[in-house]
N, CA, C and O atoms as a printed pandas DataFrame, in Angstrom:
     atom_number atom_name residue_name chain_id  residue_number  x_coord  y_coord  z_coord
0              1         N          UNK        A               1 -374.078 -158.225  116.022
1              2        CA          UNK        A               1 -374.932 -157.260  116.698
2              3         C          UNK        A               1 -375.336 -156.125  115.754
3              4         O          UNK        A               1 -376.519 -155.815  115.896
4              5         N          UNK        A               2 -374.521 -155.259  114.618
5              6        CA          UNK        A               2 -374.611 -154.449  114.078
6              7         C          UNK        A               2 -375.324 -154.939  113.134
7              8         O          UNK        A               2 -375.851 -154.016  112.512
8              9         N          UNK        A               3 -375.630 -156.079  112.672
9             10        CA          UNK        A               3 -376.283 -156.861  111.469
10            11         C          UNK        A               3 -377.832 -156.443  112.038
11            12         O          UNK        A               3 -378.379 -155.375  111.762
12            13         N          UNK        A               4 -378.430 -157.521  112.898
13            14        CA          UNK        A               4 -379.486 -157.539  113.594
14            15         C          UNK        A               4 -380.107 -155.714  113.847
15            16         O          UNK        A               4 -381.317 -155.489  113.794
16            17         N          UNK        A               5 -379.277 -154.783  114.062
17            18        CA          UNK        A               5 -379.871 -153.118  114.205
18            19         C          UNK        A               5 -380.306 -153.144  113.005
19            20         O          UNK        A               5 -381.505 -153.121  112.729
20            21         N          UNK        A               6 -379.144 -153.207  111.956
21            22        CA          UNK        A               6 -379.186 -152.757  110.593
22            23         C          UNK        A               6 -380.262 -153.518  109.771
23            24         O          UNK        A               6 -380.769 -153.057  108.748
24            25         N          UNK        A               7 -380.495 -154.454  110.191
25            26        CA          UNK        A               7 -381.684 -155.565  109.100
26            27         C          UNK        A               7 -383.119 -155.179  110.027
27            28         O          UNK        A               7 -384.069 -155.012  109.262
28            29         N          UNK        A               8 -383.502 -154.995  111.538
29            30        CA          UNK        A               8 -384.378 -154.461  111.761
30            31         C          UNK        A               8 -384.876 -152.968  111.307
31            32         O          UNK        A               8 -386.051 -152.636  111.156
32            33         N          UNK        A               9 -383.672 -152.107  111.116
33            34        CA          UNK        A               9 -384.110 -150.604  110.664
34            35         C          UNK        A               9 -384.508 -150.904  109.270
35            36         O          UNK        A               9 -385.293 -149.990  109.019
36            37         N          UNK        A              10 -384.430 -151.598  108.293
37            38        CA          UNK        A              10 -384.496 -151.760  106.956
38            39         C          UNK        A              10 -385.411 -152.482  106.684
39            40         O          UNK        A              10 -386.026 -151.885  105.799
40            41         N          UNK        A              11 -385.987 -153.574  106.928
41            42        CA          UNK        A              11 -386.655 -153.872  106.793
42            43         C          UNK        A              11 -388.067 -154.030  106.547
43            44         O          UNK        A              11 -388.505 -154.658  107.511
44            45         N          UNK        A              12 -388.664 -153.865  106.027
45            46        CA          UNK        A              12 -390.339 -153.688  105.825
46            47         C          UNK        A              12 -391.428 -154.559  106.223
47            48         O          UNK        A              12 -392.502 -154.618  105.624
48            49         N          UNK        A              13 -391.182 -155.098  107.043
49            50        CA          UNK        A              13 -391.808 -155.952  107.927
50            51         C          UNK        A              13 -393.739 -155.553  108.157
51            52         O          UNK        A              13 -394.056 -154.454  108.612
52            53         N          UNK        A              14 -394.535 -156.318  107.876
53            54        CA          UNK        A              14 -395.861 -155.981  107.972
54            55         C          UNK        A              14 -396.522 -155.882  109.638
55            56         O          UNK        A              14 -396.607 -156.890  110.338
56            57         N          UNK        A              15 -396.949 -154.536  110.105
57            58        CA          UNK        A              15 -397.429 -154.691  111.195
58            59         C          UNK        A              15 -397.994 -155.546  111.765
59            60         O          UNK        A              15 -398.623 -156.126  110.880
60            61         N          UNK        A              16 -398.239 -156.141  112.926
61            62        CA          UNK        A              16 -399.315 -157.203  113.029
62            63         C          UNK        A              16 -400.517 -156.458  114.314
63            64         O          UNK        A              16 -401.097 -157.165  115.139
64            65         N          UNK        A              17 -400.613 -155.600  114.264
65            66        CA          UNK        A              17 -401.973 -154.482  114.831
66            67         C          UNK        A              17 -401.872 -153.376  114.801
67            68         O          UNK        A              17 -401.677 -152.493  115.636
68            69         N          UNK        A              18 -402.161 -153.475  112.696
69            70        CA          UNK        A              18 -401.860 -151.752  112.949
70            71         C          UNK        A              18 -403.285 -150.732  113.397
71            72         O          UNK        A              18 -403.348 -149.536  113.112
72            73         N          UNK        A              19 -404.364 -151.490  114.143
73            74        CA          UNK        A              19 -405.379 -150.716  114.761
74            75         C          UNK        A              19 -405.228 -150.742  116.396
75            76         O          UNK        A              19 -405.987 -151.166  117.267
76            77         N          UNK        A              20 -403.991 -150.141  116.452
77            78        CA          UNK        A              20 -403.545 -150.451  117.935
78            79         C          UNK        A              20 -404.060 -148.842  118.589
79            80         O          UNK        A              20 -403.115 -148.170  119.001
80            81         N          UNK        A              21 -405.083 -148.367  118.678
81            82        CA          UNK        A              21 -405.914 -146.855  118.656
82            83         C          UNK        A              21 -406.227 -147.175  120.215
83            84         O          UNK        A              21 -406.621 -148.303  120.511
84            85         N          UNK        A              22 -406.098 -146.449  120.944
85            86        CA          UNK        A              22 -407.391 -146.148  122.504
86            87         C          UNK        A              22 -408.142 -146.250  122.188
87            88         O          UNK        A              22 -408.421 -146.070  121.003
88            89         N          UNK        A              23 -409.174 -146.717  123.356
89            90        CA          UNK        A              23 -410.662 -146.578  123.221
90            91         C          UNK        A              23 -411.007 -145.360  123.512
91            92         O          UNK        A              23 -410.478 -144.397  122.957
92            93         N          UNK        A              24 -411.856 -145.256  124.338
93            94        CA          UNK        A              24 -412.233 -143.994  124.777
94            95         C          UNK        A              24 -412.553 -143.975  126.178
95            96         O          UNK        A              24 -412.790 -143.024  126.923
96            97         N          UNK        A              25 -412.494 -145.762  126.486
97            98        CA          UNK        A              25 -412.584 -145.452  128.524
98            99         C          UNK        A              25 -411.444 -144.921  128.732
99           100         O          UNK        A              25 -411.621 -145.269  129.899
100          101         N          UNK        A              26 -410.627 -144.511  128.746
101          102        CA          UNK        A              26 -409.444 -143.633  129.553
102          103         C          UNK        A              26 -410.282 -142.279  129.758
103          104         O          UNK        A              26 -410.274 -141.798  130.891
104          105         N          UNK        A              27 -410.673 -141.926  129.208
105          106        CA          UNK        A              27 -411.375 -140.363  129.290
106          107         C          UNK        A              27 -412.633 -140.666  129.922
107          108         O          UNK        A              27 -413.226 -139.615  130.166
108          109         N          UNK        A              28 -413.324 -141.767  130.312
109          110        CA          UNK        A              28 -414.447 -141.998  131.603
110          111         C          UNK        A              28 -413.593 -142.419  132.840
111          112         O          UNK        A              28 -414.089 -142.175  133.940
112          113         N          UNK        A              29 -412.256 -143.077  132.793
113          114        CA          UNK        A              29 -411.939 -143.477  134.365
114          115         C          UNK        A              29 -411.741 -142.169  134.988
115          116         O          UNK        A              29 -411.214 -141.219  134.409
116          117         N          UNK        A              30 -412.269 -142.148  136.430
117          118        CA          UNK        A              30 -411.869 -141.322  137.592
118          119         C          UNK        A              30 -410.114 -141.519  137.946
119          120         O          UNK        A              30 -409.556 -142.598  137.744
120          121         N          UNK        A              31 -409.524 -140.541  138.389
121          122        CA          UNK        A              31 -408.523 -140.830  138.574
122          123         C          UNK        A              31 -407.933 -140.392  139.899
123          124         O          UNK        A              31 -407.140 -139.474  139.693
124          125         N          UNK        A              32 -408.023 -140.701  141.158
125          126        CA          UNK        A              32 -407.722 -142.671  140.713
126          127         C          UNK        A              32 -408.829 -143.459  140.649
127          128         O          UNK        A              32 -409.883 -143.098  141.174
128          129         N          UNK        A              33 -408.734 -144.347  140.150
129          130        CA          UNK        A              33 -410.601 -145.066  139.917
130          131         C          UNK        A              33 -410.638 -145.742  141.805
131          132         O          UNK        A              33 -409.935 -146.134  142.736
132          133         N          UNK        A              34 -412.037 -145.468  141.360
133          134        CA          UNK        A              34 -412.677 -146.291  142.890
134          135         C          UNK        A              34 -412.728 -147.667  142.703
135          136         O          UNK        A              34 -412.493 -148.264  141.653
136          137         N          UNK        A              35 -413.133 -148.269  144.066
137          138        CA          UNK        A              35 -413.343 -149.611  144.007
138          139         C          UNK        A              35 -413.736 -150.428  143.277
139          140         O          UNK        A              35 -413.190 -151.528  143.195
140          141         N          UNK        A              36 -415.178 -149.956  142.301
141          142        CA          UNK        A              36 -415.562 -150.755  141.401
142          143         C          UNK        A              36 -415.734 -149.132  140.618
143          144         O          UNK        A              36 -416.231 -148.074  141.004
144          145         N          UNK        A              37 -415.048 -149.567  139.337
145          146        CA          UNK        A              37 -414.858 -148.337  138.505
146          147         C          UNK        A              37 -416.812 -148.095  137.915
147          148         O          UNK        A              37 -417.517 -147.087  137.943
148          149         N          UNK        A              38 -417.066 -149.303  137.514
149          150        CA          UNK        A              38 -418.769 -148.818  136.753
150          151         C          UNK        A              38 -419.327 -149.635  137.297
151          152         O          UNK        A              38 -418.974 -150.790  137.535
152          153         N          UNK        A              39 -421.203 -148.558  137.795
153          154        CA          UNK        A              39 -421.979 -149.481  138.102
154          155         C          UNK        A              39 -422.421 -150.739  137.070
155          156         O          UNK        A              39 -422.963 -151.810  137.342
156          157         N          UNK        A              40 -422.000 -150.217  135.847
157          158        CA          UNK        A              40 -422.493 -151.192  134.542
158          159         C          UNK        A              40 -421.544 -151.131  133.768
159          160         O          UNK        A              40 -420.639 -150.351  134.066
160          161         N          UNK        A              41 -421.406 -152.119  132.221
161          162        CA          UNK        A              41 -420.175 -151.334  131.799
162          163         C          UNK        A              41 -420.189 -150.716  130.502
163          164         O          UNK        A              41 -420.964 -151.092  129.622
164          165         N          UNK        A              42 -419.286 -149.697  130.334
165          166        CA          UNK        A              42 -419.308 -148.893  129.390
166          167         C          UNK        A              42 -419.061 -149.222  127.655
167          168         O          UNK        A              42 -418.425 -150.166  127.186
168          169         N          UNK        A              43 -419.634 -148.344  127.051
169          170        CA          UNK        A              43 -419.819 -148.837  125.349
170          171         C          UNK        A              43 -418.396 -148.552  125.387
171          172         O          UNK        A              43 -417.947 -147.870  126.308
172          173         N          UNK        A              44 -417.619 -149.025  124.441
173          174        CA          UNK        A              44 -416.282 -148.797  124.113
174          175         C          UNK        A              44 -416.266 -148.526  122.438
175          176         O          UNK        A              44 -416.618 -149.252  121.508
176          177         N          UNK        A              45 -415.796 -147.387  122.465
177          178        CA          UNK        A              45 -415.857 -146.787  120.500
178          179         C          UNK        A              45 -414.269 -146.393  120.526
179          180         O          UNK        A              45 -413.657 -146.032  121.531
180          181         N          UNK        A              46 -413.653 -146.560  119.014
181          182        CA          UNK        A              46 -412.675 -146.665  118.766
182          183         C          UNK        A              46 -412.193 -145.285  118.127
183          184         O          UNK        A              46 -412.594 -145.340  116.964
184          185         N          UNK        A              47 -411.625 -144.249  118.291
185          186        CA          UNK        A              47 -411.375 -143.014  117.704
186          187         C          UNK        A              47 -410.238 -143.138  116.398
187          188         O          UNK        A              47 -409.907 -142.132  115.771
């Protein structure tokens, strides 16, 4: 058990999504969203 902590903390392991960012619909949903959140749907840009 102490192996497995110790070889995960050490390790250098390559991310596999390091563009794991929000979009930017969180900051258009209503909260709480309605029934159908958009009449159309929204551009999504990556910050």
């Amino acid at each position: 058990f102490l192996f497995i902590i110790w070889e995960s903390l050490i390790s250098k392991r390559q991310v596999i999504y390091p563009m794991q960012l929000n979009s930017s619909i969180e900051w258009l949903q209503n909260t709480p969203p309605a029934e159908h959140s958009y009449s159309e749907l929204p551009i999504l840009t990556n910050f």
